[in-house]
N, C-alpha and C positions, 0 to 999 in steps of 0.2 A: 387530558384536558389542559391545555397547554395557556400560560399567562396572558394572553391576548383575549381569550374566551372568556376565563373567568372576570376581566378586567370589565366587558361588554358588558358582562351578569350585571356588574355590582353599579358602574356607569347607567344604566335599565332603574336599577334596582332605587340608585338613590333620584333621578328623575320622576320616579311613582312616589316616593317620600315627599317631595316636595309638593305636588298635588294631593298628598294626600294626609299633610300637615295642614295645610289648608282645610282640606273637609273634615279635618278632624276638630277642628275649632268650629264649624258651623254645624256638625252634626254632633260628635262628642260631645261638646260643651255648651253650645246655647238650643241642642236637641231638634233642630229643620235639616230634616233628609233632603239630597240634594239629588238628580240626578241629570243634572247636565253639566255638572263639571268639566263635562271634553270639550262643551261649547266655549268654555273660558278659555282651555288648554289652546284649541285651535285657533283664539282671537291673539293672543299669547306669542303662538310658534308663526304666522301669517305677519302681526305687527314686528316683530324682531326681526324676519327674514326681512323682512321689505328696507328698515334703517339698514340692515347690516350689506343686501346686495344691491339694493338700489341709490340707496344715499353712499354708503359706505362710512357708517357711524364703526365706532368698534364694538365689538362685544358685550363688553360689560353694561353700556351707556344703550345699548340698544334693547339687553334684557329687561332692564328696568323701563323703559320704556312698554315693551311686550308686555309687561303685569302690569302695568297703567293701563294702558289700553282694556284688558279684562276687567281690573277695576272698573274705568267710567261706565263698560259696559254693564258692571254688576247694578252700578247708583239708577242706571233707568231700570235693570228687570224687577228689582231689589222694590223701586217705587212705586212699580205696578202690581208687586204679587206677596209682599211681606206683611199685607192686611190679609192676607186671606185666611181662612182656618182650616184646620186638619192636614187630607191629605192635598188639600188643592194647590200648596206652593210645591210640594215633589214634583205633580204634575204640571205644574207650569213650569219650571225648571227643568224639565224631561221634553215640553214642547219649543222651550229657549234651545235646548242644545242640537236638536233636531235640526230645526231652523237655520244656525250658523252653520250647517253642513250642508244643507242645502242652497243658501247660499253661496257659500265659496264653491259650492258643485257648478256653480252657473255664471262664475267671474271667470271669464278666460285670462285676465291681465296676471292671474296667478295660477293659471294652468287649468283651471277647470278640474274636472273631474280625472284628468289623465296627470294630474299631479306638476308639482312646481320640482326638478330637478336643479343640481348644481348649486345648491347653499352648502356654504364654505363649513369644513367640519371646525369648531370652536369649540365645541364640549368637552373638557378630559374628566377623568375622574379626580383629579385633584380639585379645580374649578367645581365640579360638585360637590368635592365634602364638605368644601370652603362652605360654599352656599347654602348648604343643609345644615352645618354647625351653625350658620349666624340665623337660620330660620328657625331651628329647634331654641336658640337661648331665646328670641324674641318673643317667639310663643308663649315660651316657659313663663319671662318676665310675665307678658300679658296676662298671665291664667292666673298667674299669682297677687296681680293687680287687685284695686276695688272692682276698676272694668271686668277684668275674667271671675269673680265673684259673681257680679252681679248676670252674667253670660250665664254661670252654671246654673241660679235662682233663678231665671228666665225657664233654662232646660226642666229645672225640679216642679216647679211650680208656676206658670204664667202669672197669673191671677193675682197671686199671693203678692208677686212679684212687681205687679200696676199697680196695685192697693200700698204698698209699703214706697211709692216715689217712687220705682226704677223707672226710666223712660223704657219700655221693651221695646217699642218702632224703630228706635237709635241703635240701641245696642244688637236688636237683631242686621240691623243695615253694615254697622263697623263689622261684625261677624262674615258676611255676607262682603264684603268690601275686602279685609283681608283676606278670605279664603279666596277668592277671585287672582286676588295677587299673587298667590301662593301658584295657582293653576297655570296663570300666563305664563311665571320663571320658568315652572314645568315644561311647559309647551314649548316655549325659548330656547330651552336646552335640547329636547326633542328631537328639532328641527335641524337644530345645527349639528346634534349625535349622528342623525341618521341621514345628514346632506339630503333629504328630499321631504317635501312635504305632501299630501294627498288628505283629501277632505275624511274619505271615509276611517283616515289612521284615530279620527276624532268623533266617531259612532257610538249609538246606546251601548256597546258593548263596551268600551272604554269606562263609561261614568259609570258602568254597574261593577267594573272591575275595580275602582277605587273607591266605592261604597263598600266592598265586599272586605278589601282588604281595610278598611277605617272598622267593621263588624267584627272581621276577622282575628284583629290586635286587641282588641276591645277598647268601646265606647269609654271618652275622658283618659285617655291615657295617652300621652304622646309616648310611650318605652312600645307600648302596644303597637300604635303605627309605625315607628321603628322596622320591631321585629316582622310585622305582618307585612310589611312593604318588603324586606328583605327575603321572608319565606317565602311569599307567595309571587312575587318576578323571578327565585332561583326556579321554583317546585318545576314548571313547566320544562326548564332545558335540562332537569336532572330524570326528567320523565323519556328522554327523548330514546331511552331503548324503547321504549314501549311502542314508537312512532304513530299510528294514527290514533292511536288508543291513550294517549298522555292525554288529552285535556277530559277522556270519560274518568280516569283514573285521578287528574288533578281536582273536577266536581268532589270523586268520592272522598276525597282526602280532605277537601274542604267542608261536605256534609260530615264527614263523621266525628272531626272536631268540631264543629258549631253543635250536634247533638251530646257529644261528652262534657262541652264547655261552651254551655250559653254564652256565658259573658263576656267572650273572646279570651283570648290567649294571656292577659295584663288584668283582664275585668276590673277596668279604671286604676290600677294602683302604678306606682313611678316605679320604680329600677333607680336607687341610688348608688352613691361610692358605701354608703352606711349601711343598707342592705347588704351588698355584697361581703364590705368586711365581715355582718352578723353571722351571713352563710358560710361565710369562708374561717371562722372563730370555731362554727362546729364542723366540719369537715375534717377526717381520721390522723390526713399528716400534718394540717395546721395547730387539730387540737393536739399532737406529740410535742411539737415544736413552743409552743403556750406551755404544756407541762414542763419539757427540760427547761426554758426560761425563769419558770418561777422556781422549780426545784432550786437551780441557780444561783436566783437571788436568793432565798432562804438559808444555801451551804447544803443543801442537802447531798447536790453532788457535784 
């Protein structure tokens, strides 16, 4: 497995991070399952291609653009279906992302259904870590906010949550607004990874794969979506002796931990530097290295 491959892995790996830091603030923390995040993703990678090969904007100015664009998109779906109760905003979110697929199926000025080739490769993996560092501390601030307080009191409690002042309408729409943004960058970077774009790269199969991985890391936890975005885009190409039989065996791998560990992988808690030092305090050669230290100070030896 030679540097260029695993580079793809991790390039893959941190573009699902970013879509799925996004739905992890709208499902982890203000609790509305989403499942048309590929519709974002697709409005996302379609608006960035288009500044970046038809205008000829630069990259950076064009991504941000692309997650604007899934924004505005999110402020009308967001106003039409964020009154709704239960399972009915999933499902209208499930027939949102359909739609944008169908649509770009049927615009030929972007290739239609036989796909848009020849967008310029601009994604490295550095320009992703970049981008995934400054979206993880944004998030983080946000959660740590009155805002992401009152997101997770929405998640815990709706009710409780109207009765006590929260606006929920708002704070579910900001939720729903950033996570949108989070999907466009995704899609942004996508497009320009993989020089080609094709409607179907943005099907239920997509928005159920970064539901699975936001399940998977566990719900309120951004370490969670982290590690479940990094396990679950490696698992597939580490499966690849298996060749037709990797995605039965990536299923069983994914059943069998959601059955050992409901809660996902983090079951809502962080991964700090403070954490680590505690586990790394008990662990055999640090706690020798702690013993001779104090021996030390004392004169003992």
């Amino acid at each position: 497995m030679d540097w260029f491959y695993i580079k793809g892995i991790l390039i893959l790996s941190g573009i699902n991070l970013m879509a799925v830091l996004g739905l992890s603030l709208l499902t982890g923390f203000t609790g509305l399952f989403s499942f048309g995040h590929a519709g974002f993703m697709a409005l996302g990678a379609y608006a960035t291609a288009v500044m970046t090969v038809k205008f000829g904007i630069p990259f950076i100015p064009a991504l941000l653009v692309g997650g604007l664009t899934a924004a505005l998109a999110s402020l009308f779906i967001g106003r039409l279906t964020l009154n709704l109760k239960g399972d009915y905003f999933c499902i209208a979110t499930l027939g949102f992302g359909e739609a944008i697929r169908l649509i770009l199926d049927n615009i030929q000025y972007f290739g239609g259904a036989r796909g848009w080739p020849g967008i310029p490769q601009e994604t490295t993996l550095l320009k992703v870590v970049i981008l995934n560092i400054i979206a993880i501390i944004i998030l983080k601030n946000l959660i740590r906010s009155r805002h992401g307080r009152n997101m997770i009191a929405i998640r815990e409690e709706e009710l409780a949550s109207k009765i006590v002042g929260i606006d929920v309408f708002r704070y579910k729409m900001i939720s729903l607004l950033i996570s949108a943004f989070y999907a466009g960058i995704a899609g942004g970077m996508l497009g320009h990874y993989a020089t080609f774009l094709q409607p179907k790269m943005f099907s239920l199969v997509k928005s159920t794969e970064l539901t699975i991985i936001v399940i998977f890391g566990g719900l309120g936890s951004i370490t969670g979506s982290v590690l479940g975005a990094v396990v679950l885009t490696a698992l597939p190409e580490l499966l690849r002796a298996f060749a037709q039989w990797r995605l039965v065996v990536y299923g069983a791998a994914v059943i069998f931990i959601m059955i050992s560990r409901p809660e996902g992988l983090m079951g809502g808690k962080e991964l700090s530097f403070m954490t680590i030092k505690s586990v790394l305090r008990y662990t055999k050669p640090w706690r020798k290295i702690g013993a001779f230290t104090e021996g030390r100070r004392q004169g003992r030896l």
